[in-house]
MOPAC internal coordinates of N, CA, C and O (Angstrom, degrees):
PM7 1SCF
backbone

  N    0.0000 0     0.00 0     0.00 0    0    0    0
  C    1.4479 1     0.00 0     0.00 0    1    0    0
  C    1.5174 1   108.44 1     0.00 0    2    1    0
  O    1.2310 1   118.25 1   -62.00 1    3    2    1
  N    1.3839 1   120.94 1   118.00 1    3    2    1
  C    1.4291 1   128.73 1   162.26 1    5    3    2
  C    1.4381 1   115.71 1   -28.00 1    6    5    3
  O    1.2310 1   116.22 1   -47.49 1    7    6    5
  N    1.0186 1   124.79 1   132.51 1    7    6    5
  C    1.7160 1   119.50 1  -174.07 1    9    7    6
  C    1.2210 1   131.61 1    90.88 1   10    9    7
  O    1.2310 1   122.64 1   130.44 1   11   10    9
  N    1.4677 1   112.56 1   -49.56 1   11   10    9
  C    1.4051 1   121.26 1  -179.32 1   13   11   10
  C    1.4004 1   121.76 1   -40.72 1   14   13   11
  O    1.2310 1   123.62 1   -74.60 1   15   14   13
  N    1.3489 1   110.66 1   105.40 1   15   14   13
  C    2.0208 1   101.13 1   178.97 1   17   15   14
  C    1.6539 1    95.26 1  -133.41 1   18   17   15
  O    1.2310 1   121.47 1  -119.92 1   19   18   17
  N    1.6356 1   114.80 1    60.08 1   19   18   17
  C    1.2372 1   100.80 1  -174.47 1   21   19   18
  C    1.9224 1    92.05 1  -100.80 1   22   21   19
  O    1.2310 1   119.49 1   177.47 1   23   22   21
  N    1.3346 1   118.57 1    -2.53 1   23   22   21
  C    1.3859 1   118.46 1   162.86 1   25   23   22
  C    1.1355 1   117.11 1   -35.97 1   26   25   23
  O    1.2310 1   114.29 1    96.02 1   27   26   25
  N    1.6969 1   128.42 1   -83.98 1   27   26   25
  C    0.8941 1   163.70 1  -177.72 1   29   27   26
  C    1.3957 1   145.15 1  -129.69 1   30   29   27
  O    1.2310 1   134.15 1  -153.76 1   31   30   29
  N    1.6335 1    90.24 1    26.24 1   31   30   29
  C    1.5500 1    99.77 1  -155.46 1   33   31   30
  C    1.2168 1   155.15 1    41.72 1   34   33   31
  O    1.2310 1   128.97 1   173.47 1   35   34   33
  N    1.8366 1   100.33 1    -6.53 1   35   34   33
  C    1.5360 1   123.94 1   164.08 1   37   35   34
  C    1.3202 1   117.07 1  -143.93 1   38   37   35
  O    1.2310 1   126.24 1   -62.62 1   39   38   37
  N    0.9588 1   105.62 1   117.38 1   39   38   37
  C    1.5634 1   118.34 1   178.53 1   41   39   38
  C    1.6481 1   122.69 1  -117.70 1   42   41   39
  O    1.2310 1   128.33 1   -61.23 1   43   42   41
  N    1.2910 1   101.56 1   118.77 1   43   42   41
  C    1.7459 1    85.34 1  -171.33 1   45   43   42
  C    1.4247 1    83.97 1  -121.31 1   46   45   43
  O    1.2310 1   128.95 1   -20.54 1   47   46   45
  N    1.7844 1   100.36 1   159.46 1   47   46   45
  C    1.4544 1   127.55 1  -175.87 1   49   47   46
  C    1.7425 1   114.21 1  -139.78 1   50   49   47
  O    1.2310 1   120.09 1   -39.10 1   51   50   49
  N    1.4524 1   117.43 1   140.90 1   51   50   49
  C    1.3883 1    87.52 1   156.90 1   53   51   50
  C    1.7645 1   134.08 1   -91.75 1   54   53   51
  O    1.2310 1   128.01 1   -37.33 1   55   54   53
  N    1.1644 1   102.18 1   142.67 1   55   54   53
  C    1.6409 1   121.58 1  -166.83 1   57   55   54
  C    1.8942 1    98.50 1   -82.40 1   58   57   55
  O    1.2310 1   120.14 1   -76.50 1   59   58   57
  N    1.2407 1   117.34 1   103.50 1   59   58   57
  C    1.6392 1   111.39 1   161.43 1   61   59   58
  C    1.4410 1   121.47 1   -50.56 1   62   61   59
  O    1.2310 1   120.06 1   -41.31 1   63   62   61
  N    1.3337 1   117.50 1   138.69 1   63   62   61
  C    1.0514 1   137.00 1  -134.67 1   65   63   62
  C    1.1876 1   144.06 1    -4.43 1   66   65   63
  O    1.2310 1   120.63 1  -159.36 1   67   66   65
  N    1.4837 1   116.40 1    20.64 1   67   66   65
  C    1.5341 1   129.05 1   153.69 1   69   67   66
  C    1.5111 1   104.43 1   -68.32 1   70   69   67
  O    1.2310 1   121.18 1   159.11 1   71   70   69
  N    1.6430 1   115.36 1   -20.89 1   71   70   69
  C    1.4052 1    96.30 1  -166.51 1   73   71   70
  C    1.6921 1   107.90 1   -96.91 1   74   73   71
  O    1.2310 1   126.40 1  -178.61 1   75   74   73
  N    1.4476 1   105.30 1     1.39 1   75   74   73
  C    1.2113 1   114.71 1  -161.35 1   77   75   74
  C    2.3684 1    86.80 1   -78.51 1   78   77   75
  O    1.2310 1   127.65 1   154.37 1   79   78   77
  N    1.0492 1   102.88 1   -25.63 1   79   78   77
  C    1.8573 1   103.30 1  -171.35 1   81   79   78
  C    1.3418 1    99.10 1   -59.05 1   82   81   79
  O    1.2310 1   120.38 1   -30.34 1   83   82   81
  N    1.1706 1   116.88 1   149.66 1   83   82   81
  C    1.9397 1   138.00 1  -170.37 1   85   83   82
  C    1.9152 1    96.83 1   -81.54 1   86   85   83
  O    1.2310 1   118.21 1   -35.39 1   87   86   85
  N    1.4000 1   121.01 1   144.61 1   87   86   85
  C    1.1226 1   106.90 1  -178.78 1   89   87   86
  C    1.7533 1   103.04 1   -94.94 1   90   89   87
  O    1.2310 1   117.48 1   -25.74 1   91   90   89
  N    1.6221 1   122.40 1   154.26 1   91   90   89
  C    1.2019 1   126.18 1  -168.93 1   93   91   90
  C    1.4802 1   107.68 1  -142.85 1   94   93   91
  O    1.2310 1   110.44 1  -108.17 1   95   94   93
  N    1.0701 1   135.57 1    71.83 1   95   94   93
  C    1.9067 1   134.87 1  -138.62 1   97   95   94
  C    1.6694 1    84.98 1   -72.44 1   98   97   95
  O    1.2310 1   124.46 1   -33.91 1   99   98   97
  N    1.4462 1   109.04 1   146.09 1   99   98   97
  C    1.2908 1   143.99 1   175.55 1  101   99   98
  C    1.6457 1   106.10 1    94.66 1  102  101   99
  O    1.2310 1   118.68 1   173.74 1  103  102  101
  N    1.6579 1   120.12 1    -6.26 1  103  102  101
  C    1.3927 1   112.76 1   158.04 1  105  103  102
  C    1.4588 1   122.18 1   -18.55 1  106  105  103
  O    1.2310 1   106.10 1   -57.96 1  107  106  105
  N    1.2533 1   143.42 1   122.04 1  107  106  105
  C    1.6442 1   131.27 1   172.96 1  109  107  106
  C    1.5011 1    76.56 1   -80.84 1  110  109  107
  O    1.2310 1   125.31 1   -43.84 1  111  110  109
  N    1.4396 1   107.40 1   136.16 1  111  110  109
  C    1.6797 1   122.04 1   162.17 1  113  111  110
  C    1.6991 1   107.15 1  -144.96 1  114  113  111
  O    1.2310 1   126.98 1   -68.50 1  115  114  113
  N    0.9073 1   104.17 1   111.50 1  115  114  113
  C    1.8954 1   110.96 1   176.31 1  117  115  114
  C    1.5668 1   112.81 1   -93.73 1  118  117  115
  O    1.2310 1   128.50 1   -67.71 1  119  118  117
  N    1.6445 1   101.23 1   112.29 1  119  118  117
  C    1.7665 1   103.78 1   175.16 1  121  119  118
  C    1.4727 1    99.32 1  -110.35 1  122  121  119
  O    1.2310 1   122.16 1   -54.05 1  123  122  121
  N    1.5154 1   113.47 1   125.95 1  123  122  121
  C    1.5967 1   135.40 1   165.13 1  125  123  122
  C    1.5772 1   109.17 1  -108.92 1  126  125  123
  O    1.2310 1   129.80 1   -45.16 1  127  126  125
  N    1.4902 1    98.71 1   134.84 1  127  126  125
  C    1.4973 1    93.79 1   161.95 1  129  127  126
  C    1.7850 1   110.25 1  -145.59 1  130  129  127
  O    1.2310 1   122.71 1   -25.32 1  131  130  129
  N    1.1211 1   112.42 1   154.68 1  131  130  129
  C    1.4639 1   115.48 1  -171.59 1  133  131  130
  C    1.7110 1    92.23 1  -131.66 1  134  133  131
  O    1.2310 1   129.05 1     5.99 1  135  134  133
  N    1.6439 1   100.17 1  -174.01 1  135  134  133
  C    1.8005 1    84.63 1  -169.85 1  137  135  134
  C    1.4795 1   111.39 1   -95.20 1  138  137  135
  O    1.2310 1   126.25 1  -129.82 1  139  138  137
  N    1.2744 1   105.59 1    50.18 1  139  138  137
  C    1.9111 1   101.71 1  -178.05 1  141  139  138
  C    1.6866 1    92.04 1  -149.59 1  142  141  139
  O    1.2310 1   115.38 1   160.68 1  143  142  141
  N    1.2225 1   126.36 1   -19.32 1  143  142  141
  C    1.7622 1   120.20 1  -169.09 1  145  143  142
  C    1.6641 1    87.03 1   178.48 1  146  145  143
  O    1.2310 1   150.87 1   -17.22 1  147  146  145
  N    2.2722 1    57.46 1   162.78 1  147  146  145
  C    1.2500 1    79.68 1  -177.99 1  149  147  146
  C    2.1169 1   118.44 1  -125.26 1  150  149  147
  O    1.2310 1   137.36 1    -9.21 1  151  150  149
  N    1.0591 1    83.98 1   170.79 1  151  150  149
  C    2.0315 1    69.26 1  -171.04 1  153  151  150
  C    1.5295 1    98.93 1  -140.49 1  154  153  151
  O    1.2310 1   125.29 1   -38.68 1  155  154  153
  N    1.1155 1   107.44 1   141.32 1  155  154  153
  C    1.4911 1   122.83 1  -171.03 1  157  155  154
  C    2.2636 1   112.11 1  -133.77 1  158  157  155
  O    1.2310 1   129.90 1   -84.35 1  159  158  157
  N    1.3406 1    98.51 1    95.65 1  159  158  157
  C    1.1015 1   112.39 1   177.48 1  161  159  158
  C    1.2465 1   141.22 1   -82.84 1  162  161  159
  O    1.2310 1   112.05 1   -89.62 1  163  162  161
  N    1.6513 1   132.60 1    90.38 1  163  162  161
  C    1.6436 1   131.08 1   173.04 1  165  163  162
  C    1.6212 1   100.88 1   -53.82 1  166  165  163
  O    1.2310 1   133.42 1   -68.59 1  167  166  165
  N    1.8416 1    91.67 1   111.41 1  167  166  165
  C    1.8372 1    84.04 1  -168.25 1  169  167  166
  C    1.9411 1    81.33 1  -110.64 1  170  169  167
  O    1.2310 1   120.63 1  -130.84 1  171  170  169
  N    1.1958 1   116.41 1    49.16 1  171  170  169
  C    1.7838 1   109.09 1   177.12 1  173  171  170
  C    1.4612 1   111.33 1   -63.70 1  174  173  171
  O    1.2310 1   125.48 1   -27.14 1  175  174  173
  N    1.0850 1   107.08 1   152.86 1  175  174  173
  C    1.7950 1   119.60 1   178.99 1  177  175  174
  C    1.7134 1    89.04 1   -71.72 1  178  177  175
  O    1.2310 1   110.39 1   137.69 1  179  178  177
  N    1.0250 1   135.66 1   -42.31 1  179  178  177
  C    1.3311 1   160.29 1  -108.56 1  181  179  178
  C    1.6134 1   103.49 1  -122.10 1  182  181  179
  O    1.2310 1   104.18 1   -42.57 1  183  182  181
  N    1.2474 1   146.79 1   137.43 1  183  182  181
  C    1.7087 1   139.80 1   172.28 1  185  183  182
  C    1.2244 1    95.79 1   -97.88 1  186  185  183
  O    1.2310 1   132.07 1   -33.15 1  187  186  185
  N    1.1802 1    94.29 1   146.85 1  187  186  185
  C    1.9800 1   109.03 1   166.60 1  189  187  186
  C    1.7971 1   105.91 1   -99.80 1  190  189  187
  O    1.2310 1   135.76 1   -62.45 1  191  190  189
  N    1.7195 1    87.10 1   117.55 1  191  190  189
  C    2.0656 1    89.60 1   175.11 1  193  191  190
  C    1.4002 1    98.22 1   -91.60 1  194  193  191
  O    1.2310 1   129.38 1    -6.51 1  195  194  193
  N    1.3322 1    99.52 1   173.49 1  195  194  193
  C    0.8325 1   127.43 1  -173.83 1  197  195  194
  C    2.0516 1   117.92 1   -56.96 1  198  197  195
  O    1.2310 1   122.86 1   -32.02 1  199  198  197
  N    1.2288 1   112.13 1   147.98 1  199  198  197
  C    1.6715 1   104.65 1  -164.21 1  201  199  198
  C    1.3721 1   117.38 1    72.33 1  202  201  199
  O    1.2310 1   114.70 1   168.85 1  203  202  201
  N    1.4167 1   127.66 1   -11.15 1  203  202  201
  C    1.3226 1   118.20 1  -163.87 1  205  203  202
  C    1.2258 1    97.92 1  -111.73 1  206  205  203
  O    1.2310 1   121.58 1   -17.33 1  207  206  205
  N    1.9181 1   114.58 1   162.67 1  207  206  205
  C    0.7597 1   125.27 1  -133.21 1  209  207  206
  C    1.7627 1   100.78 1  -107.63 1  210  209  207
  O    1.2310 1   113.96 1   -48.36 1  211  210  209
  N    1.5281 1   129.04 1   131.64 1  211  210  209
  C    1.3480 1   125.56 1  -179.93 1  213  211  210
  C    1.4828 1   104.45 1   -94.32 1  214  213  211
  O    1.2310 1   125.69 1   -57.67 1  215  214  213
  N    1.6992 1   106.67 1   122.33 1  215  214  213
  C    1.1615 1   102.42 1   166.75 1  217  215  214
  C    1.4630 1   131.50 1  -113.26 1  218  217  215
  O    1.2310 1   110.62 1     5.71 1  219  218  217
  N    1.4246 1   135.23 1  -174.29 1  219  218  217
  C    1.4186 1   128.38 1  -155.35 1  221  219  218
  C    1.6328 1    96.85 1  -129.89 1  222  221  219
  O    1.2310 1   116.32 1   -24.22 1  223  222  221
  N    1.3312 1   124.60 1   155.78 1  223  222  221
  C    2.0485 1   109.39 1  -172.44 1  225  223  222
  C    2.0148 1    82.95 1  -142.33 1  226  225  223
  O    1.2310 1   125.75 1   -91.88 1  227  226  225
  N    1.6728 1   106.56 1    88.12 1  227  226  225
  C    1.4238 1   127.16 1   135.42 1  229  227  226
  C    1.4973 1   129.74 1   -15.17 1  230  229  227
  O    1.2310 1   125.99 1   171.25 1  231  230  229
  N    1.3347 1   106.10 1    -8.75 1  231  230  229
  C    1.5223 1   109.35 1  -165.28 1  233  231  230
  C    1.4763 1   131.19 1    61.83 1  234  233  231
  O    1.2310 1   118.46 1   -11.75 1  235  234  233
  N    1.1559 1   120.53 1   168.25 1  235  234  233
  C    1.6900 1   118.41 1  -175.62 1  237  235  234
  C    1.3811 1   111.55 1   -88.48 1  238  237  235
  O    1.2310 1   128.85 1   -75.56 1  239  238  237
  N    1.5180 1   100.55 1   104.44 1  239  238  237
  C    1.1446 1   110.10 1  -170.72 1  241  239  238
  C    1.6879 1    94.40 1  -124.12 1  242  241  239
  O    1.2310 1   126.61 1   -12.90 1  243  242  241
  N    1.6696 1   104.89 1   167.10 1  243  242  241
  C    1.6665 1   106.10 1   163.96 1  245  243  242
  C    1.7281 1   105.40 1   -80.22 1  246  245  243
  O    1.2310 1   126.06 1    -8.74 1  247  246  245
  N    1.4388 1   105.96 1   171.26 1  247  246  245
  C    1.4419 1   110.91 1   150.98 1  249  247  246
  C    1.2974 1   126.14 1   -15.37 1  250  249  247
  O    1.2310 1   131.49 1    91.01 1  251  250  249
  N    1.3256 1    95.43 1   -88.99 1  251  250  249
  C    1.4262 1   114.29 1   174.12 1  253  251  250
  C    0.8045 1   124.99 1   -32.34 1  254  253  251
  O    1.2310 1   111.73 1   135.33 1  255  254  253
  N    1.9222 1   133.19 1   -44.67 1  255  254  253
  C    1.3155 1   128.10 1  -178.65 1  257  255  254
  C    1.3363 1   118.12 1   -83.22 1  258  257  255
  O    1.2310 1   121.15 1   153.14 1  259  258  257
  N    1.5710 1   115.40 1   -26.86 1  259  258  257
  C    1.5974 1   121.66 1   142.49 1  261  259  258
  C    1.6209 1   124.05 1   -26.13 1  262  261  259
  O    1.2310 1   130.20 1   109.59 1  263  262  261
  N    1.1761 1    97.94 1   -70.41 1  263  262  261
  C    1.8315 1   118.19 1  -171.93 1  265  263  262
  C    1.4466 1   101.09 1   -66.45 1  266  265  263
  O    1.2310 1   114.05 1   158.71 1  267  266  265
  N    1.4172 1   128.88 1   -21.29 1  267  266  265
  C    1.4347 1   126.75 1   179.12 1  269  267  266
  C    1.0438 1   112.48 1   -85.00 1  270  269  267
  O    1.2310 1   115.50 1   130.49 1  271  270  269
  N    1.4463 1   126.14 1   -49.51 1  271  270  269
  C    1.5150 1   133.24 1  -179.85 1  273  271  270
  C    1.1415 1   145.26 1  -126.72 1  274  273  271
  O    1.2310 1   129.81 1  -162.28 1  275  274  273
  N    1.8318 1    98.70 1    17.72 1  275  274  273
  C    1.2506 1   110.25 1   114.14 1  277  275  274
  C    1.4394 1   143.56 1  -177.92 1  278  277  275
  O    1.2310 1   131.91 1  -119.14 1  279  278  277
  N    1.6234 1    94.61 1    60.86 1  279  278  277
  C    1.6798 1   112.54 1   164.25 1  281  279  278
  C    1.4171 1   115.20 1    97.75 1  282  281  279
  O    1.2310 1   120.20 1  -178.28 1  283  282  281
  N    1.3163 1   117.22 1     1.72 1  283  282  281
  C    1.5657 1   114.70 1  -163.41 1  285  283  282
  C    1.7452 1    98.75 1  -144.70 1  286  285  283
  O    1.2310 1   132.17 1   -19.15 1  287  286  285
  N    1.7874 1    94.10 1   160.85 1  287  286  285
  C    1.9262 1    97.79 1  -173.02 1  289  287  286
  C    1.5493 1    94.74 1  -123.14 1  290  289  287
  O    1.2310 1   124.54 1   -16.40 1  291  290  289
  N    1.5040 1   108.89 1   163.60 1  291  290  289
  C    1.5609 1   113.49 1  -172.51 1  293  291  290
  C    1.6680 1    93.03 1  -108.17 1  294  293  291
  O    1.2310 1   122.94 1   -72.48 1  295  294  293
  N    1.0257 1   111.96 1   107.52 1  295  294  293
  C    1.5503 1   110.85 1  -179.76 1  297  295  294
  C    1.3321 1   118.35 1   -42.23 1  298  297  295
  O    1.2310 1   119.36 1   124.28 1  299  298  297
  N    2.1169 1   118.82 1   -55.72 1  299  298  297
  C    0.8721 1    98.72 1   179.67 1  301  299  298
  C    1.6447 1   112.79 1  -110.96 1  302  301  299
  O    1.2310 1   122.10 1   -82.55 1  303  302  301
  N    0.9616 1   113.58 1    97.45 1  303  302  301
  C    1.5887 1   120.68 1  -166.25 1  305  303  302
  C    1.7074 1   133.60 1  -115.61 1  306  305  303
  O    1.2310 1   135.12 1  -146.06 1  307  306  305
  N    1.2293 1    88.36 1    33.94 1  307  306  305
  C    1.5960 1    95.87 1  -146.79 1  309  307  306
  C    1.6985 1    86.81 1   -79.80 1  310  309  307
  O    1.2310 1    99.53 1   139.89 1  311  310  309
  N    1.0412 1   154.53 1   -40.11 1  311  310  309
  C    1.1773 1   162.22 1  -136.37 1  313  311  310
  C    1.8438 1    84.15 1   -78.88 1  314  313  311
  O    1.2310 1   117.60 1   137.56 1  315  314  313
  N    1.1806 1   122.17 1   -42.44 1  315  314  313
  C    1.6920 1   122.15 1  -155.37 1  317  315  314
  C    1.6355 1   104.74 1  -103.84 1  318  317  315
  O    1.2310 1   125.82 1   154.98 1  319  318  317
  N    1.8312 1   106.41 1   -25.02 1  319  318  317
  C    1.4250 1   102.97 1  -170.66 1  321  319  318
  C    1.0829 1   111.40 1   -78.83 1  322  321  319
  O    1.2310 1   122.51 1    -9.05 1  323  322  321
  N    1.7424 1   112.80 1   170.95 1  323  322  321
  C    1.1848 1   118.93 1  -161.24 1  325  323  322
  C    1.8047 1   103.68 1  -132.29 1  326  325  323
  O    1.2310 1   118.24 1   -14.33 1  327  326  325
  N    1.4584 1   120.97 1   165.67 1  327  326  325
  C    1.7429 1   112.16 1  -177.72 1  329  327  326
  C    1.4160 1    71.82 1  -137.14 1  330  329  327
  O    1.2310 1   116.73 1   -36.86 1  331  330  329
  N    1.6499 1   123.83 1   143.14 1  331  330  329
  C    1.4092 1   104.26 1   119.99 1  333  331  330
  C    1.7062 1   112.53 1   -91.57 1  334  333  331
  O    1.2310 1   129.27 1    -4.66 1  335  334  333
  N    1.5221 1    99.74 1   175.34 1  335  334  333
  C    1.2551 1   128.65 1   161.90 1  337  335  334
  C    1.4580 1   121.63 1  -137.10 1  338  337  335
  O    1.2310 1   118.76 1   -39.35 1  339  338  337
  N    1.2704 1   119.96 1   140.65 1  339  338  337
  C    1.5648 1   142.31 1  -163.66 1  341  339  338
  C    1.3692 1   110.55 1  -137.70 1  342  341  339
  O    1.2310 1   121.66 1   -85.49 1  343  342  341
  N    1.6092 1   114.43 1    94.51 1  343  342  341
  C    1.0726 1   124.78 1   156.81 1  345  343  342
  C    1.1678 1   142.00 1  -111.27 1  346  345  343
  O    1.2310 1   120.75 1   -53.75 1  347  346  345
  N    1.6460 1   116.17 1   126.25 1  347  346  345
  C    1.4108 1   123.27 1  -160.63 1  349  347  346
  C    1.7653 1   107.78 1  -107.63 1  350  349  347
  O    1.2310 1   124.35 1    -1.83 1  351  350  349
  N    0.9801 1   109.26 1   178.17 1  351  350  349
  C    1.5876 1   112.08 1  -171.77 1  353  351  350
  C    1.6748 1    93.01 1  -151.00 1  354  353  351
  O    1.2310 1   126.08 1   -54.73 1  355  354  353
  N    1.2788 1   105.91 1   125.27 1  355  354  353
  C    1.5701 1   123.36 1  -163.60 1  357  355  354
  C    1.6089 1   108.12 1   -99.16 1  358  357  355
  O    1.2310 1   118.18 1   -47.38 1  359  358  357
  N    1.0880 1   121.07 1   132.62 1  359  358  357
  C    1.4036 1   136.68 1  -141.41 1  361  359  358
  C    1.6258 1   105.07 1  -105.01 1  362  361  359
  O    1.2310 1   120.10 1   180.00 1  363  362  361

């Protein structure tokens, strides 16, 4: 059922061919859902002509959470990525 997040309150899926769009962070993209559908809105200030390319905005995520869920790295991403570090002190 469209909507339902009484799992875990978040549930992500992949969407056919919404997922196929390139991600471009600061995309305006509007997701609504009610309990029968779902609707996914290019809310750009901006028109898309013709040949050009529609893109999709993944949210601010690191690398990693990119490359985990779903397959791809933001070249320049440093503003969102993340390192850990683990330092121990030997006894």
């Amino acid at each position: 059922r469209v909507g339902d997040t009484s799992c875990s309150g978040t549930l992500g899926c992949l969407l056919p061919l919404v997922d196929l769009l390139n991600h471009r962070h600061g995309t305006p993209i509007e997701w609504n859902t009610n309990d029968t559908e779902l609707i996914v809105k290019h809310c750009g200030t901006t028109s898309i002509g013709a040949n050009q390319q529609v893109f999709n905005n993944y949210g601010t995520k690191s690398n990693g959470e990119f490359l985990l869920g779903y397959g791809f790295c933001v070249e320049d991403n440093l503003e969102y990525d993340t390192v850990s570090v683990v330092v121990g002190i030997s006894s």
